[in-house]
One Martini backbone bead per residue (centre of mass of N, CA, C, O) as a GRO file, in nm:
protein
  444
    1UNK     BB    1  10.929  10.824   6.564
    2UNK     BB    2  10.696  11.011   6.430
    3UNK     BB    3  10.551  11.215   6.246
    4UNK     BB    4  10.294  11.509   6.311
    5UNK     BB    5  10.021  11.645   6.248
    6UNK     BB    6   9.918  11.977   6.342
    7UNK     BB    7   9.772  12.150   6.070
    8UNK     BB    8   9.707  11.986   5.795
    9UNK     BB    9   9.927  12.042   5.574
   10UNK     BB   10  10.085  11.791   5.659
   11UNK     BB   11  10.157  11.502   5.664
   12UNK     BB   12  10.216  11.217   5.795
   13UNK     BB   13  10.437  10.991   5.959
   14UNK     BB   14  10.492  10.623   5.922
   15UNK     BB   15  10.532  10.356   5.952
   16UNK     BB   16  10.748  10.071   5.860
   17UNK     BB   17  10.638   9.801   5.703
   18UNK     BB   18  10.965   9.631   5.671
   19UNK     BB   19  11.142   9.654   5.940
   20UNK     BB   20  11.103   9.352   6.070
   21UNK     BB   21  11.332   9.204   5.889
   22UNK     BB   22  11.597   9.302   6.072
   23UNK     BB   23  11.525   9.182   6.275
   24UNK     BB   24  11.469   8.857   6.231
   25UNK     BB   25  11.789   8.849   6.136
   26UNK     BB   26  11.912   8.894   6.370
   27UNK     BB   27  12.123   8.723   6.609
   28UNK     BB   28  12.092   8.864   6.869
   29UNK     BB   29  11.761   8.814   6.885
   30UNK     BB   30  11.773   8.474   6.824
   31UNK     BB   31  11.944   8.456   7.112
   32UNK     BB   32  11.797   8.586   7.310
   33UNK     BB   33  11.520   8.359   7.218
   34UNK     BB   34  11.679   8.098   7.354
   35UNK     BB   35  11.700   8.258   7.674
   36UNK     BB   36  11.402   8.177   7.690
   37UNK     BB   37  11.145   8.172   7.944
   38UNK     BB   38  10.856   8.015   8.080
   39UNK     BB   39  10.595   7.988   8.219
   40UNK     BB   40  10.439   7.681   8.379
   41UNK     BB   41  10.200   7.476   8.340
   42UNK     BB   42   9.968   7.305   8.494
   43UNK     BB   43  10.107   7.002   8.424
   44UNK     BB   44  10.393   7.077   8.539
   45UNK     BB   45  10.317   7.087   8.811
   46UNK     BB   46  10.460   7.021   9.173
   47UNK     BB   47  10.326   6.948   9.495
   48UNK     BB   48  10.447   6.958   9.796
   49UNK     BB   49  10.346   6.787  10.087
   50UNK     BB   50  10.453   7.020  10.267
   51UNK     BB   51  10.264   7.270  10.161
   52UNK     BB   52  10.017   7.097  10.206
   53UNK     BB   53   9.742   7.208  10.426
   54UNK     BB   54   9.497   7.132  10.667
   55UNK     BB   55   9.168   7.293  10.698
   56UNK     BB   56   9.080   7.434  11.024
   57UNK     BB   57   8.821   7.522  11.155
   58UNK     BB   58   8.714   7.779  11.416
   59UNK     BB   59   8.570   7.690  11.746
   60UNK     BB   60   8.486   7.977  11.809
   61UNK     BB   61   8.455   8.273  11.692
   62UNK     BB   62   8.655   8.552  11.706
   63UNK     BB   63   8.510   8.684  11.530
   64UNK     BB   64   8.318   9.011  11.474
   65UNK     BB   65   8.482   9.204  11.314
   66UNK     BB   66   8.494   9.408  11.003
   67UNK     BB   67   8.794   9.545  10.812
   68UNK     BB   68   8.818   9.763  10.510
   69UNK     BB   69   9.040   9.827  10.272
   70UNK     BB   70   9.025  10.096   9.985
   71UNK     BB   71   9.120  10.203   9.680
   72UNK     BB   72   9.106  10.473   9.402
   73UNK     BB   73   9.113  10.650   9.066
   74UNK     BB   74   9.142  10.917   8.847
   75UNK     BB   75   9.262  11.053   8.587
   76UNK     BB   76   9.220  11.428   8.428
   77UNK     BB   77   9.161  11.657   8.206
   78UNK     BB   78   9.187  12.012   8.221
   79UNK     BB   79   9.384  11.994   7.963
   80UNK     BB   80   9.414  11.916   7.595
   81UNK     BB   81   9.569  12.184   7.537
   82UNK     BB   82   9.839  12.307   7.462
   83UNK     BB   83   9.961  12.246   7.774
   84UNK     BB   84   9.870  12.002   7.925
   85UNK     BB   85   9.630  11.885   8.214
   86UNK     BB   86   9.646  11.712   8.538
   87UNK     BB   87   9.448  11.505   8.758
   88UNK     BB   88   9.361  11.341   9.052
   89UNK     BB   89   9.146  11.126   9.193
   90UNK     BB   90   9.072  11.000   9.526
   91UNK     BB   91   8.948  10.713   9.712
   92UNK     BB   92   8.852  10.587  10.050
   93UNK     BB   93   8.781  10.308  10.242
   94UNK     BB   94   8.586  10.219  10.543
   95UNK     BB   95   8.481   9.916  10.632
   96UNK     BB   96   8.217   9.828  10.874
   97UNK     BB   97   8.114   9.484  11.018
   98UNK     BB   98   7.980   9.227  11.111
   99UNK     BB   99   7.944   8.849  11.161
  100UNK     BB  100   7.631   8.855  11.242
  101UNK     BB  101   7.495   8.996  10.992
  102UNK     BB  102   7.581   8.812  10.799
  103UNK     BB  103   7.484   8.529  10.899
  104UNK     BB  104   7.189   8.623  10.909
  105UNK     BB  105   7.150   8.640  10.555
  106UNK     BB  106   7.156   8.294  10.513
  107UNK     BB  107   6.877   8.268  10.677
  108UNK     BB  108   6.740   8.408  10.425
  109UNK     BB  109   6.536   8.429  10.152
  110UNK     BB  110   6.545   8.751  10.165
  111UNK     BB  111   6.712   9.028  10.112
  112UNK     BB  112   6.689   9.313  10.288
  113UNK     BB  113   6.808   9.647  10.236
  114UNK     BB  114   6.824   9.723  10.545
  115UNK     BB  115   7.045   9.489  10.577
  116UNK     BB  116   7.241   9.578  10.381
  117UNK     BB  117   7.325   9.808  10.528
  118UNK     BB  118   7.513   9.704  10.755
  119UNK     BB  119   7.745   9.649  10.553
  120UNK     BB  120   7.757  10.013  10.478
  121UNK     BB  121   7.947  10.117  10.729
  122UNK     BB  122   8.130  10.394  10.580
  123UNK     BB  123   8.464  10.550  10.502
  124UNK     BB  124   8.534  10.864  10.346
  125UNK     BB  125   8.855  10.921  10.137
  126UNK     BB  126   8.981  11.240  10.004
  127UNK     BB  127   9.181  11.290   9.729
  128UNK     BB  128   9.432  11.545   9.560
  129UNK     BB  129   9.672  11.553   9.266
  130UNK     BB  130   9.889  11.630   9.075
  131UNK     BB  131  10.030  11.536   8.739
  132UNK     BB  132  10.013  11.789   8.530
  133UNK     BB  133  10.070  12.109   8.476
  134UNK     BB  134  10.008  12.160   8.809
  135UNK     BB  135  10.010  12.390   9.036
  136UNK     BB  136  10.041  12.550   9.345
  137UNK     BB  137  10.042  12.837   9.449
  138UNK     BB  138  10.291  12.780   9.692
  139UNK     BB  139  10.424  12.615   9.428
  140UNK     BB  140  10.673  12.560   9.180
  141UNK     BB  141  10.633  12.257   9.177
  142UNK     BB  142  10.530  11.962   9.116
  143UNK     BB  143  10.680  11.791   9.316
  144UNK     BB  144  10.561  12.014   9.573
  145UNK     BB  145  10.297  11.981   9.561
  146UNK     BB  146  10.252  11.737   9.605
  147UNK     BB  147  10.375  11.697   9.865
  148UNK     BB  148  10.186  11.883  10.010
  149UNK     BB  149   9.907  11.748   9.930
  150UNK     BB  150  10.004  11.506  10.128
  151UNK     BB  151  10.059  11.635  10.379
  152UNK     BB  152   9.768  11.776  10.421
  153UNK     BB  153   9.578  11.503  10.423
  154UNK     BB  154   9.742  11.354  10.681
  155UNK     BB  155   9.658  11.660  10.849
  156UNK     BB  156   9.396  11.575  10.895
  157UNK     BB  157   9.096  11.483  11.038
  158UNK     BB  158   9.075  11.119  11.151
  159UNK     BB  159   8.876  11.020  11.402
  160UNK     BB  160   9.002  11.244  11.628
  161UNK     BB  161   9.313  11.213  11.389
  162UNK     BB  162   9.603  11.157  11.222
  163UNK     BB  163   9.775  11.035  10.963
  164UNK     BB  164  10.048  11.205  11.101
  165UNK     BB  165  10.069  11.019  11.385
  166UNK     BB  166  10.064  10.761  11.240
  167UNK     BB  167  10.293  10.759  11.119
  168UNK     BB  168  10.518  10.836  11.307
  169UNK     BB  169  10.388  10.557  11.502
  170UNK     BB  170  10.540  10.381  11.274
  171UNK     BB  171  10.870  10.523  11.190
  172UNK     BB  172  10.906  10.527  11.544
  173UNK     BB  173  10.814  10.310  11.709
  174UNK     BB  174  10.629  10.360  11.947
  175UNK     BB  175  10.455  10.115  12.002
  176UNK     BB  176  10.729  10.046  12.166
  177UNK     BB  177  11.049  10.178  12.266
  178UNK     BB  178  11.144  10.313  11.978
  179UNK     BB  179  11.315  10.556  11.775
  180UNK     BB  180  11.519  10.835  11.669
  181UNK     BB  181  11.596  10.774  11.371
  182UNK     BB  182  11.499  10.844  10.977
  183UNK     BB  183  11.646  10.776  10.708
  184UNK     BB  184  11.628  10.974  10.410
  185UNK     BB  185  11.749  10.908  10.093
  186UNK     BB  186  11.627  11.187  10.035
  187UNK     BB  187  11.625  11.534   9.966
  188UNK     BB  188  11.352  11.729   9.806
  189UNK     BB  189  11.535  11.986   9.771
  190UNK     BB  190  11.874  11.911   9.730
  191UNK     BB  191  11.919  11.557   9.673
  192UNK     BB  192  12.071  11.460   9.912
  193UNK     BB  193  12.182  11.211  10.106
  194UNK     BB  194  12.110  11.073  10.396
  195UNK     BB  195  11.868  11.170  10.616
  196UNK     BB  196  11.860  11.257  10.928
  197UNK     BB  197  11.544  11.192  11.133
  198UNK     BB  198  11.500  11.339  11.406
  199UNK     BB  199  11.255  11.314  11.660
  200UNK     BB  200  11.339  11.570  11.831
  201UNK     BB  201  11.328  11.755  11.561
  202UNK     BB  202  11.048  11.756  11.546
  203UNK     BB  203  10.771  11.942  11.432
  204UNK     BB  204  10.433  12.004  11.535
  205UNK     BB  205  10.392  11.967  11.208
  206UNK     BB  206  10.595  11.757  11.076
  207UNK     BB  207  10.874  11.891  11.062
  208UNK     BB  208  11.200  11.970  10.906
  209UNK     BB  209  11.542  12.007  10.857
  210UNK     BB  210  11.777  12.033  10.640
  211UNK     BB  211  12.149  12.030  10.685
  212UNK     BB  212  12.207  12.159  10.364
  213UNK     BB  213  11.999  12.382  10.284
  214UNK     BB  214  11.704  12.404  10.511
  215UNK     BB  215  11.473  12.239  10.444
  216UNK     BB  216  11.186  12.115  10.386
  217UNK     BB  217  11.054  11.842  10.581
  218UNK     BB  218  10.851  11.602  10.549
  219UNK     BB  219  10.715  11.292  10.693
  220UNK     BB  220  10.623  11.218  10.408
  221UNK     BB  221  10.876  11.182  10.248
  222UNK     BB  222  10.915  10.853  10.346
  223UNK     BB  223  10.794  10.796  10.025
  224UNK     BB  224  10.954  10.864   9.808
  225UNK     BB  225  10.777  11.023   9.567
  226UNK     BB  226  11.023  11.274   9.486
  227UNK     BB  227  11.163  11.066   9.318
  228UNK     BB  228  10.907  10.975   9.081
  229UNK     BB  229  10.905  11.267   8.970
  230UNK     BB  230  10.846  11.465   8.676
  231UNK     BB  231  10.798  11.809   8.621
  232UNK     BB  232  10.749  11.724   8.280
  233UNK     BB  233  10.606  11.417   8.266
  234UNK     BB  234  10.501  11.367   8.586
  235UNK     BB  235  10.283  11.146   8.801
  236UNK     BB  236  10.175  10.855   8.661
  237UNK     BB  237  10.358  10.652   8.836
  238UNK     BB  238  10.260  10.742   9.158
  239UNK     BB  239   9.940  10.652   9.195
  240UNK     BB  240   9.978  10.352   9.280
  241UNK     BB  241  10.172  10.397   9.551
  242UNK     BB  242   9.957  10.552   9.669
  243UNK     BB  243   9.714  10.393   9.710
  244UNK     BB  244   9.867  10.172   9.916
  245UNK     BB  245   9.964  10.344  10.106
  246UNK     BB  246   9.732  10.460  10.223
  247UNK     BB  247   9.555  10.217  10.283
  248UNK     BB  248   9.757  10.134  10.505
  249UNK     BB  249   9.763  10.345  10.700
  250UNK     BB  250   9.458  10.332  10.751
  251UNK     BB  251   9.503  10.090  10.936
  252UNK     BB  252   9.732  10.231  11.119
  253UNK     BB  253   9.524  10.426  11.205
  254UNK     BB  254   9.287  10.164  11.310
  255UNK     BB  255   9.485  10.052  11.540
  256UNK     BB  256   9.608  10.290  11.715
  257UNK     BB  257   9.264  10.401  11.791
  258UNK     BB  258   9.223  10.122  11.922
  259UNK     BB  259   9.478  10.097  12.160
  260UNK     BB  260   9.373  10.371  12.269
  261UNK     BB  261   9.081  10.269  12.373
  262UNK     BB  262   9.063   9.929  12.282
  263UNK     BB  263   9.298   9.645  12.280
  264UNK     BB  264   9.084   9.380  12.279
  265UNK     BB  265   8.966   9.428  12.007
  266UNK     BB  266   9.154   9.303  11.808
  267UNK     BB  267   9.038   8.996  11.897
  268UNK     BB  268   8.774   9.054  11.708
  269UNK     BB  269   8.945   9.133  11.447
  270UNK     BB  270   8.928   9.169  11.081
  271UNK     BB  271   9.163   9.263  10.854
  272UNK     BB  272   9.104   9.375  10.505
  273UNK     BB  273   9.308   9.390  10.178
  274UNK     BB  274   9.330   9.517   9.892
  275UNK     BB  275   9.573   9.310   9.843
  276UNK     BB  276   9.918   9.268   9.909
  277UNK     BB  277  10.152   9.305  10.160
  278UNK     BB  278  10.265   9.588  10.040
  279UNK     BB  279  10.551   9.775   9.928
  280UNK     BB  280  10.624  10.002   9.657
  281UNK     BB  281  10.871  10.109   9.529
  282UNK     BB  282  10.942  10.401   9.662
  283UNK     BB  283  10.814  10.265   9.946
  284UNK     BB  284  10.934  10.020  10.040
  285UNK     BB  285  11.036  10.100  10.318
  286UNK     BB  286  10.780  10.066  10.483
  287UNK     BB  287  10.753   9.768  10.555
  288UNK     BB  288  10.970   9.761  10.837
  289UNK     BB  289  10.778   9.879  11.012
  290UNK     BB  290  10.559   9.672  10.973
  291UNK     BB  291  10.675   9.418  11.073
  292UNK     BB  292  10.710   9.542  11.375
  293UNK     BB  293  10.475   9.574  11.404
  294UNK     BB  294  10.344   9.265  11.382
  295UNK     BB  295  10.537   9.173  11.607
  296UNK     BB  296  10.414   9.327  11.830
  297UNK     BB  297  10.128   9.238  11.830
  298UNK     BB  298  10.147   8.919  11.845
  299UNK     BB  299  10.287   8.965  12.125
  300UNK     BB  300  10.089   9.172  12.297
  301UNK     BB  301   9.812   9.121  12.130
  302UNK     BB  302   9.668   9.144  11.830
  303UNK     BB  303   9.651   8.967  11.472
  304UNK     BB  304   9.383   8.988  11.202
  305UNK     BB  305   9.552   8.967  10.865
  306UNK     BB  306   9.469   9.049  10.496
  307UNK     BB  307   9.571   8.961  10.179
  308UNK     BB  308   9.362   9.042   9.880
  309UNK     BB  309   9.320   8.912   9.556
  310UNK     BB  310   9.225   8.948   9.180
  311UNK     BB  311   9.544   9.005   9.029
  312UNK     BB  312   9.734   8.834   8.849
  313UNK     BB  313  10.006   8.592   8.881
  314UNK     BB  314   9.880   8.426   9.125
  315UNK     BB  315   9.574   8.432   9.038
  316UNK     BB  316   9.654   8.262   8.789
  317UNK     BB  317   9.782   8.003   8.887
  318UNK     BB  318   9.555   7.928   9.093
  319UNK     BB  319   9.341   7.872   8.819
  320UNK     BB  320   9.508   7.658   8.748
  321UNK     BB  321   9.547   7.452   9.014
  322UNK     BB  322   9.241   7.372   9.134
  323UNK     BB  323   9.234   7.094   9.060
  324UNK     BB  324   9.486   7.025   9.264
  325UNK     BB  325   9.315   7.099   9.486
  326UNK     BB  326   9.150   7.020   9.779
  327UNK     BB  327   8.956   7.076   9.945
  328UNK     BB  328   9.050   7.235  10.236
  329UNK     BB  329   9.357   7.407  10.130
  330UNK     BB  330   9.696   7.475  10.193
  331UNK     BB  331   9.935   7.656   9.981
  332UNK     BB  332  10.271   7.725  10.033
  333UNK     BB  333  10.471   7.961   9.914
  334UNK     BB  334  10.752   7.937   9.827
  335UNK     BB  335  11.054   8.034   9.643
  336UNK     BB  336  11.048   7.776   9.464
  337UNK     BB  337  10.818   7.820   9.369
  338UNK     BB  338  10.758   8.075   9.254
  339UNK     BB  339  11.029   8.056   9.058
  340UNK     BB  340  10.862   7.769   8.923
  341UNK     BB  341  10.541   7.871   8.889
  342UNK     BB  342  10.511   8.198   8.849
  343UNK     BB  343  10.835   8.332   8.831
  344UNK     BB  344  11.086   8.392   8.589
  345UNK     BB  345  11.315   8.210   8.733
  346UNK     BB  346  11.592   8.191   9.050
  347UNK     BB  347  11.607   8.064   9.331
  348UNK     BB  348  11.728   8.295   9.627
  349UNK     BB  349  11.766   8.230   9.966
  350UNK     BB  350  11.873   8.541  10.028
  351UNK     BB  351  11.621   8.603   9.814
  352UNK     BB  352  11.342   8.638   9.864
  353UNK     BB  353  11.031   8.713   9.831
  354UNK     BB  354  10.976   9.038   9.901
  355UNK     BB  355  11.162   9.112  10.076
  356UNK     BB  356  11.155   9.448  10.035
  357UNK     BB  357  10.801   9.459  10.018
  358UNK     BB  358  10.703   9.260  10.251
  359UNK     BB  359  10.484   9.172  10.567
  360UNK     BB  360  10.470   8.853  10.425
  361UNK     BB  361  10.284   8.583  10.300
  362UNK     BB  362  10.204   8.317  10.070
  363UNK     BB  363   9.867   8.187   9.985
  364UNK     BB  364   9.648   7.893   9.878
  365UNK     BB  365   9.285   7.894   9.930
  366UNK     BB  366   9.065   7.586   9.940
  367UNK     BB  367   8.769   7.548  10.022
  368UNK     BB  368   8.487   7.381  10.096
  369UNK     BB  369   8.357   7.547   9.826
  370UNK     BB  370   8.605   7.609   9.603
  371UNK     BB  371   8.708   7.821   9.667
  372UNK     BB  372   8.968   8.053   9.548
  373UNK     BB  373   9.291   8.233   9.696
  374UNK     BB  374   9.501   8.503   9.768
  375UNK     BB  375   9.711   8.498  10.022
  376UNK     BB  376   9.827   8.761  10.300
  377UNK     BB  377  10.037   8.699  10.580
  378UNK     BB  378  10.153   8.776  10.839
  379UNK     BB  379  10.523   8.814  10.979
  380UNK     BB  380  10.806   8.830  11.158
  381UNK     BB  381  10.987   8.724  10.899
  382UNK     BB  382  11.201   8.661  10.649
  383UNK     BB  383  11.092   8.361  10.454
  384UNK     BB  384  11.157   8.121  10.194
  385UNK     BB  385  11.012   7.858  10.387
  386UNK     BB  386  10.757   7.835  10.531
  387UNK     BB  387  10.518   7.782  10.747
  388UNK     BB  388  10.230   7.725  10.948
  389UNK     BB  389  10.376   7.850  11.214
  390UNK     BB  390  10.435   8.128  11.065
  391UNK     BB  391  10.110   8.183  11.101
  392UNK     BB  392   9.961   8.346  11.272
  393UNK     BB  393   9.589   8.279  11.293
  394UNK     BB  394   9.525   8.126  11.003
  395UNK     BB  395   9.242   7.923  11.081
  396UNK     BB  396   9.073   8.221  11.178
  397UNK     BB  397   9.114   8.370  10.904
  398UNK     BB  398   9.003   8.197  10.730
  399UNK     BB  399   8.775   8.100  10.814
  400UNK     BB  400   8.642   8.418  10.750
  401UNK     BB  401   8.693   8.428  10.447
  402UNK     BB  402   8.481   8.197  10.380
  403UNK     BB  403   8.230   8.340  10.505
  404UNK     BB  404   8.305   8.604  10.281
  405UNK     BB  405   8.182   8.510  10.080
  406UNK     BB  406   8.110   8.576   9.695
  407UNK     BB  407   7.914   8.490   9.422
  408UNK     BB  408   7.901   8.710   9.213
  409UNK     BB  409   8.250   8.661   9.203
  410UNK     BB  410   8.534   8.491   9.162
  411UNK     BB  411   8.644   8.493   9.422
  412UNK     BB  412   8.487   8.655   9.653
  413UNK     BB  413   8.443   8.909   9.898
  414UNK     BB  414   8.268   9.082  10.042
  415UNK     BB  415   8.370   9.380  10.155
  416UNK     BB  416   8.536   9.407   9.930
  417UNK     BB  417   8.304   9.429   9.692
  418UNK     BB  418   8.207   9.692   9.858
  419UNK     BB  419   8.387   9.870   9.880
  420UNK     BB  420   8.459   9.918   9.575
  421UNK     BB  421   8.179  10.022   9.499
  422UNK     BB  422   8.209  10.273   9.692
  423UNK     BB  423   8.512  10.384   9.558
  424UNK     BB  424   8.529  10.333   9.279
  425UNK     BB  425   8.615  10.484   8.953
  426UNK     BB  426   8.476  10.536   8.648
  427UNK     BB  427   8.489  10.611   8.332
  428UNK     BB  428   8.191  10.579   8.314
  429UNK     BB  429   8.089  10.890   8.425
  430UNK     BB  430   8.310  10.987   8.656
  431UNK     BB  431   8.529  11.112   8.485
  432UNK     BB  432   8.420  11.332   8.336
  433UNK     BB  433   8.245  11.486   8.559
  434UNK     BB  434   8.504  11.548   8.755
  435UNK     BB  435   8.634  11.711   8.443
  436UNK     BB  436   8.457  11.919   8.480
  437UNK     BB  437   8.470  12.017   8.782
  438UNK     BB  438   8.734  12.023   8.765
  439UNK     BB  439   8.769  12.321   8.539
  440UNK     BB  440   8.568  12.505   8.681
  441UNK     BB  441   8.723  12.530   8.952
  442UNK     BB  442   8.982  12.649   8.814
  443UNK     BB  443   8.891  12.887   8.638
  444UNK     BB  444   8.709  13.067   8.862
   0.00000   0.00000   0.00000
């Protein structure tokens, strides 16, 4: 890395106009170059007849509402001068719906904005945390500040309870028999590793005491987000992770307040999450309450779960293959096939895909109008090889997922493309307006 002017004195030093020639006559560069391989393009792809599934829409349709589930960010420069200082901002919502008032919309040569509104029945939640060079008053380093202020925003109420009691009846699987204790990783205070905590030495407050330092150990630490902080260079990595985690949480937080409430209602609801069903980085180790929670729900009462993707390799797959797949089917990828056409590997049946990091399975969905999704659904264990009969719900989610197309967008779906638009954060104007907003705020 070269050398920058910072006062205007000096030039600037830049690179070096032939050092590339060095790269390509090394033997060891052009020896690594022969042992790369590329995926398959879609003329190479051969899909077994055993993957393919004809989808049979269900009538009369279980579902009557959807909740979908969406969350964005954008991170902000309140000090541009050394040393520079930034923060995020996140925002969430839970947009819910009738599927009457939609197939309503179809009926009609003219939607009326009054008709569009109850599309948009929306519950918006935000959240902030520092991202560099920025502490909380009563925390020493950046990432005690994080650790906090996630903290903070579970233990907020939200729709008449916290998602700090909904992590708890996840983290413990309440929903079942109970576990008694979580071990996790590493203390955010001293951190020595393995630390259990025991369920009956939780405080009222959802904290713990570390047994080796005796620090302080939150609830929500149990996302290991506090491993992935660097107090120097910042918390730049752990963006994406909190928001598909929090994302998740609020699934499972109005999953908890419908069985608390009336869980018939489950048997006709179809929950919608914008991604694939999975825990990424340093939270993956939460798939496995979730994958619990999955089969619980599946065995006692009902759950209708999709994550839909929009971006990725697996969306690039499915638009190479589109023309090979007829209308109206269902193509189940299995560990052979993701690791052959899909993500550039060897497919090892002891280490399936996502085996670590998700609590469903992937398929490619075309509709009988030709719209392709990349759906993931919940299943109740890691399997190399799924069938279609380890998909429960299957034939009544997708009949539904078709239902809520939206022309707007390539393969897009009405909820997930509504809840988007009033959630996500552009980077003109709202990123700037928010870092005016926070600056402001800041130096007051």
């Amino acid at each position: 890395m070269g050398y920058t002017s910072k006062r205007g004195r000096r030039p600037s030093e830049y690179a070096s106009k032939s050092a590339h020639s060095h790269i390509i006559q090394d033997d060891t560069v052009q020896d690594f170059l022969l042992q790369c391989r590329l995926p398959t393009t879609s003329g190479e792809v051969e899909i077994d007849d055993e993957q393919r599934v004809l989808y049979v829409p269900v009538e009369p349709n279980p579902i009557k509402h959807v909740i979908t589930v969406d969350g964005g960010y954008t991170e902000v420069a309140v000090r541009s001068e050394f040393p520079s200082a930034t923060i995020c901002f996140f925002q969430f919502g839970a947009l819910f719906f009738s599927v009457e008032d939609l197939e309503k919309l179809e009926d009609v040569p003219f939607i009326d904005p009054a008709d569009m509104s109850k599309l948009k029945k929306i519950e918006r939640f935000k959240f902030t945390i520092p991202v560099r060079n920025v502490t909380l008053h009563d925390q020493n380093t950046l990432t005690h500040s994080i650790r906090k202020a996630l903290y903070d925003f579970f233990m907020r109420d939200l729709e008449g309870d916290t998602l700090m009691a909904s992590l708890r009846w996840l983290v413990f699987e309440e929903f079942g028999g109970g576990i008694d204790q979580w071990v996790l990783a590493s203390c955010p205070v001293c951190s020595v590793g393995s630390i259990p905590l025991l369920r009956k030495e939780m405080a009222p407050a959802f904290v713990f005491t570390c047994p080796h330092c005796n620090g302080q150990v939150f609830l929500t630490d149990v996302f290991r987000i506090h491993e992935a902080v660097d107090d120097e260079l910042g918390a730049g990595g752990v963006l994406g992770y909190v928001t598909t985690t929090i994302e998740q949480l609020l699934l499972v937080h109005l999953i908890r307040l419908i069985l608390n409430t009336k869980a018939a209602l489950l048997k006709h609801i179809l929950f919608v999450k914008d991604g694939p069903l999975a825990f990424f980085g340093q939270t993956a180790n939460m798939h496995q309450p979730m994958r619990s929670l999955v089969s619980f729900l599946f065995s006692k009462h009902a759950l209708y779960l999709a994550g839909l993707e929009k971006s990725g390799p697996f969306v690039e797959h499915a638009d190479e293959i589109a023309d090979l797949l007829n209308k109206g089917t269902i193509l189940i990828l299995t560990n052979d096939y993701i690791y052959k056409y899909v993500i550039p590997g060897k497919a090892d049946p002891k280490n399936p895909y996502g085996r670590s990091t998700y609590y469903g399975n992937k398929l490619i969905f075309k509709t009988r109008g030709g719209g392709v999704y990349v759906v993931t659904l919940p299943t109740e264990k890691v399997n190399a090889s799924p069938k279609i009969a380890d998909f429960p719900n299957v034939m009544a989610t997708l009949t539904n997922i078709e239902k809520l197309r939206c022309d707007m967008y390539d393969s897009a779906l009405v909820p997930v493309a509504l809840v988007n638009k009033l959630v996500s954060l552009a980077d003109h104007p709202s990123s700037r307006i928010l870092q005016k907003f926070a600056i402001g705020a800041i130096t007051q």
